[in-house]
N, C-alpha and C positions, 0 to 999 in steps of 0.2 A: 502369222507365225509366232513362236513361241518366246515369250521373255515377260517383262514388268510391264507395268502401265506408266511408264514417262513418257515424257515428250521428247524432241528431237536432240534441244541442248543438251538434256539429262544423258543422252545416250552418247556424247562425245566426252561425258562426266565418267561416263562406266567403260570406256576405253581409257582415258587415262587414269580411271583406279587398276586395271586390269594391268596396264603396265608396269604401277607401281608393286603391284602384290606379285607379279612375277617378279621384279628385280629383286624383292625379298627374299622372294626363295630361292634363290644363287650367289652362291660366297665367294670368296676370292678365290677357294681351292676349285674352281671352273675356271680360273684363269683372271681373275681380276671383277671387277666392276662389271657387270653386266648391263649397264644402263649404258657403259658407248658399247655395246654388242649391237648387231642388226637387229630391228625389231622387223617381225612377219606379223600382220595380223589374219584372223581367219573369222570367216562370221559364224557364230555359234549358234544362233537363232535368228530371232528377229523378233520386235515385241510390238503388241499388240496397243495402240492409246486409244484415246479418249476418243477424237474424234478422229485421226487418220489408223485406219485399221491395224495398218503392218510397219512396221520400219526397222532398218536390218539395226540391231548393235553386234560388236568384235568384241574378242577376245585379243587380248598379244601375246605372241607367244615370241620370247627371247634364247637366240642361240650363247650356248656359253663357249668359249674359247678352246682350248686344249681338249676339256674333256666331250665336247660336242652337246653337250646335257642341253634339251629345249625347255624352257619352263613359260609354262601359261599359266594367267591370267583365269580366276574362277570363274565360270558362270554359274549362274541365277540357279536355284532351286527350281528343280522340274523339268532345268533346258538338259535333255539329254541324247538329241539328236543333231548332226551338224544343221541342218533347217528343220523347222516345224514352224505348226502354227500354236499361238498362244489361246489364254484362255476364252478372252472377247472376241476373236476371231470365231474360236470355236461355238462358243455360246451365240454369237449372232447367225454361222450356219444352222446352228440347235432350233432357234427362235424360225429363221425365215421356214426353214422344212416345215414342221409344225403348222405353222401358218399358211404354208403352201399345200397341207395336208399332203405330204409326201412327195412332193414333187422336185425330185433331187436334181434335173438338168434345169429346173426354171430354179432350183436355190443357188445351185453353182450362177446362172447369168447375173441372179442376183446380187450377191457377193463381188463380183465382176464390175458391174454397173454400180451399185450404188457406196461400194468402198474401195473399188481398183483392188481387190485382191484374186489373185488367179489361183481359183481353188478347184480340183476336178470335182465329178460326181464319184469317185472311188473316195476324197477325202471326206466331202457332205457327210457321206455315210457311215466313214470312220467315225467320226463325229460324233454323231447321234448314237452309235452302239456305246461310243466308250460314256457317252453321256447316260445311254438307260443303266449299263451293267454298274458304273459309279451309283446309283439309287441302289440297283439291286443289294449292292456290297456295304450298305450304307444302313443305320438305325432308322429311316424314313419308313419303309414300307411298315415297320414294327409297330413305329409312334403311333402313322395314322391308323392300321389297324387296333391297336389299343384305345385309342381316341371314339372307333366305331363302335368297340364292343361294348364300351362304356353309356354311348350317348343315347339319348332319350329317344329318339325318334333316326330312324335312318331308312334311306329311301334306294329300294334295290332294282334294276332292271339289267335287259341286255339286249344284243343286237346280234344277229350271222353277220361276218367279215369273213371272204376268202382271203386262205392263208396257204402259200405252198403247195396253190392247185386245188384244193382241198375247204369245207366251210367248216369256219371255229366259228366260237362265239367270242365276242365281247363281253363282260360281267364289270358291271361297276356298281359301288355301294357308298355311298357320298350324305353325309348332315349337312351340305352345303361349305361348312366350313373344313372340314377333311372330308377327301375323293381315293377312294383305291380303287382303278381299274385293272382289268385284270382280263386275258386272252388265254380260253381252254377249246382245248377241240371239242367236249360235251356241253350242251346245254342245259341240260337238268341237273340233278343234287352234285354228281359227282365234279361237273363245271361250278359249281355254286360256291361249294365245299373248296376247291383250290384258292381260295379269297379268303378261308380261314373267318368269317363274318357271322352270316346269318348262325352260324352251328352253336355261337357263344353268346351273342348279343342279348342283350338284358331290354331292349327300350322297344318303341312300336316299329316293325318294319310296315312301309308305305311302300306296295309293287300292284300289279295289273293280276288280271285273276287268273293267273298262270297258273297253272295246281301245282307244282311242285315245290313254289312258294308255300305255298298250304302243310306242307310235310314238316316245317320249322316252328318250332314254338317260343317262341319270343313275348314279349311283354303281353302282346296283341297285333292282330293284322289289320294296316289301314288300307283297303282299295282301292284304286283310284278311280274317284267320280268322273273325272274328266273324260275318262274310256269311257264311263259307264255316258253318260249324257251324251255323244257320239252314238253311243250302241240303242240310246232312247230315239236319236235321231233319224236314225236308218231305220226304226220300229214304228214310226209314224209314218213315214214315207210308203214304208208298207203297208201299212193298215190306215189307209185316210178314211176316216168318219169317226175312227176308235180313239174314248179320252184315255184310256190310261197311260199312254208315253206321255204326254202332255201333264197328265195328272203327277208323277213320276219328278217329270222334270223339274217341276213347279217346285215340288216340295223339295226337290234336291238346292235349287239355289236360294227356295225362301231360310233355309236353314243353314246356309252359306254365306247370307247376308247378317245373319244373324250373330254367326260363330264368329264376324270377318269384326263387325263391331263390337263385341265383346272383347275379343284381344285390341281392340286398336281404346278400347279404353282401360285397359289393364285387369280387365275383369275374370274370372274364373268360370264361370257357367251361362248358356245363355237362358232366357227365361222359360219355367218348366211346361208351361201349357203351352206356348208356339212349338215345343219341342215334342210334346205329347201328341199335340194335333198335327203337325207334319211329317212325322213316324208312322203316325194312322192312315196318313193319306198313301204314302210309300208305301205303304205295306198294304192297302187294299189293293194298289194298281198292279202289285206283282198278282194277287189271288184273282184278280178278275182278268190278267191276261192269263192266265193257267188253264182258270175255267173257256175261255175262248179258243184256246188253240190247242190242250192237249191232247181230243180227240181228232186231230186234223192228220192228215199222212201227209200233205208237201214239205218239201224239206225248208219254207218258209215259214210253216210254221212250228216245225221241229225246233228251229232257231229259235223263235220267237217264245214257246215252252222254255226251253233252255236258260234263256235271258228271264225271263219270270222268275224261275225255280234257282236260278241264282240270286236276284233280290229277295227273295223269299226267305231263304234258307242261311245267306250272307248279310241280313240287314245291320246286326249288329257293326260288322266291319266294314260294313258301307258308311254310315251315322256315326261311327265310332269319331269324327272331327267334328262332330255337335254334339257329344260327351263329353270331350277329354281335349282342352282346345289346345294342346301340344300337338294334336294329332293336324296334320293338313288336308284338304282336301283332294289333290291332287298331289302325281309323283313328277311336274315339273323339273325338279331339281335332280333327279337321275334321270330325265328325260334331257337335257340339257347334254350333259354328258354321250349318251348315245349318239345325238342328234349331230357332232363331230363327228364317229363315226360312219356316220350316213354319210356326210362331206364326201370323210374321205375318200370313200370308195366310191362316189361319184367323178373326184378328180384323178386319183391314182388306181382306181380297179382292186386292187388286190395287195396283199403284202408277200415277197418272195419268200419268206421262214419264219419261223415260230419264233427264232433271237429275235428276229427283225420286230414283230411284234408286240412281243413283252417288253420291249426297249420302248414302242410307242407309246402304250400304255401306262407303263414307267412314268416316262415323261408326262402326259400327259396328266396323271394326279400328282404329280409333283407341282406344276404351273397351276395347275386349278388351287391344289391346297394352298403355296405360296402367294400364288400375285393373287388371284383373285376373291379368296377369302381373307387372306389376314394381309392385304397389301403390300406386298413386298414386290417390289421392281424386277419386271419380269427379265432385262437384261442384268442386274447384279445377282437375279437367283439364278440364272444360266451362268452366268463366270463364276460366279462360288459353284457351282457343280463342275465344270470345268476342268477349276485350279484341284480339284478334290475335296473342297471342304462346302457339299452342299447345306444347304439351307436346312434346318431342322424346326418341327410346330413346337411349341412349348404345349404338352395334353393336357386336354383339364375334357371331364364331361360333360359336354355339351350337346344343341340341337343344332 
């Protein structure tokens, strides 16, 4: 419930300032001295510590004499209901949700169990809306978005989430150290475009060969290998006898080894004739599976054409992370991001509304941006959101 962060003595300190600052404000013309008046106290809140979650503090409120006048005692900036809950209360229902991936009757047992505070699933949830809409109302979504448009590389992908009965998409666009996700009912440009990202962004966008990816033009497109060596895997399996998946793949990680030791010695290019000869190899194995399956009619090998004439045709944005070692090989780090909302919808199914969403979402690049890129403790960035005064990145552009 709602108040400071003292401890228990502090809060028998703020009862008797409460008394004192009432008998100040009654003069004689109430009838005398208000300090021998009856004292009432009433509980205004209750605040939130360090380590016992809740504990009530009063206000006094003193009757004056003749004229009846009651004068109380201030409360705390922010207490403006006779009970609530405070900021650490709040911020640790914020935290367990999240953590539970939505699961509001296991965050209330929570809360119950492991800080004795009896909070329903109607408060959980209070909780968490007024926690996303404080982001929404706040210069965060801005920063990080400026932070994305800026930076050198940035890695986009998404997921279907049912929402309201209905399938949205998830869209997140994260350099690792700023995350903005974002929940639209469209999955292509027009969902894409509500993130305000890929339409401005100056550096390489890193996504899966989704084509409408392909509609943006940004610094350059990086692919993700990591698909693509899966999609070589499942092409071997199909065609056993045939080298070129093999041939393919070979060249995909000898020039991944390559690009991987170049940066880990601070170097800018890897050396031109491995990079010459392993290009050549990639690029013969896309021409000689074309010539092997274009003229086939199963729909095995329609795939298998398909997947060709995309290494064929995409090499550059394939290889583009053994050119330009900014570039990475894979889109792990927006894959990361998704891969939460896989969770979620394995434990909680579905989100009941679209607020409900954007609030998770919210949340969710907010904690990725704070704790786990620039270190910030994941319970002080929940109470500073909280209290209303969230946590903000300092931008600079960045990978």
């Amino acid at each position: 419930m709602r108040g400071a962060d003292q401890e228990p003595a502090q809060g028998r300190d703020r009862l008797a300032a409460a008394s004192q600052s009432a008998g100040s404000g009654t003069g004689s013309g109430a009838g005398g001295s208000v300090a021998s008046r009856p004292v009432r106290t009433s509980t205004a809140g209750s605040r939130t510590g360090r380590t016992a979650p809740s504990a009530p503090f009063y206000v006094a409120a003193l009757s004056g004499g003749r004229c009846g006048r009651v004068t109380a005692g201030r409360v705390p900036d922010g207490v403006d209901a006779p009970v609530q809950y405070g900021p650490r209360v709040n911020a640790a229902a914020v935290y367990l949700q999240q953590a539970l991936f939505g699961a509001q009757a296991r965050t209330e047992r929570a809360m119950a169990d492991l800080f004795g505070v009896p909070m329903s699933v109607g408060a959980v949830a209070a909780a968490h809306a007024r926690a996303g809409n404080a982001l929404a109302d706040s210069e965060f979504v801005d920063q990080v978005r400026d932070a994305l448009v800026g930076a050198s590389v940035v890695h986009v992908d998404e997921s279907g989430l049912r929402v309201a009965g209905r399938l949205h998409w998830v869209h997140v666009a994260t350099t690792g150290k700023y995350t903005l996700v974002w929940v639209h009912a469209k999955r292509g440009r027009v969902g894409i475009d509500a993130g305000q990202v890929m339409g401005s962004m100056t550096g390489i966008a890193v996504h899966d060969a989704w084509a409408p990816y392909d509609t943006y033009s940004p610094a350059g497109h990086q692919l993700c290998c990591a698909h693509l060596l899966r999609e070589l895997t499942a092409a071997a399996e199909l065609t056993p006898g045939q080298a070129w998946p093999g041939q393919a793949t070979n060249a995909l990680l000898q020039l991944k080894a390559a690009a991987d030791t170049a940066r880990a010695a601070a170097g800018t290019a890897i050396d031109p004739g491995l990079l010459a000869e392993q290009t050549g190899l990639f690029r013969q194995a896309a021409l000689v599976a074309i010539k092997d399956h274009q003229n086939e009619t199963s729909k095995t090998s329609r795939k298998l054409t398909a997947l060709a004439r995309r290494m064929r045709d995409r090499i550059d944005d394939y290889l583009r992370f053994a050119v330009d070692l900014r570039s990475p090989f894979d889109n792990n780090a927006a894959e990361q991001q998704i891969r939460m909302v896989k969770i979620w919808k394995k434990v909680s199914g579905s989100l009941r509304t679209l607020d409900g969403a954007q609030q998770f979402a919210l949340i969710r690049s907010y904690l990725r941006t704070a704790t786990t890129a620039h270190g910030h403790n994941i319970m002080n960035a929940l109470t500073e959101l909280a209290a209303g005064h969230p946590w903000l990145p300092t931008v600079e552009t960045t990978t």
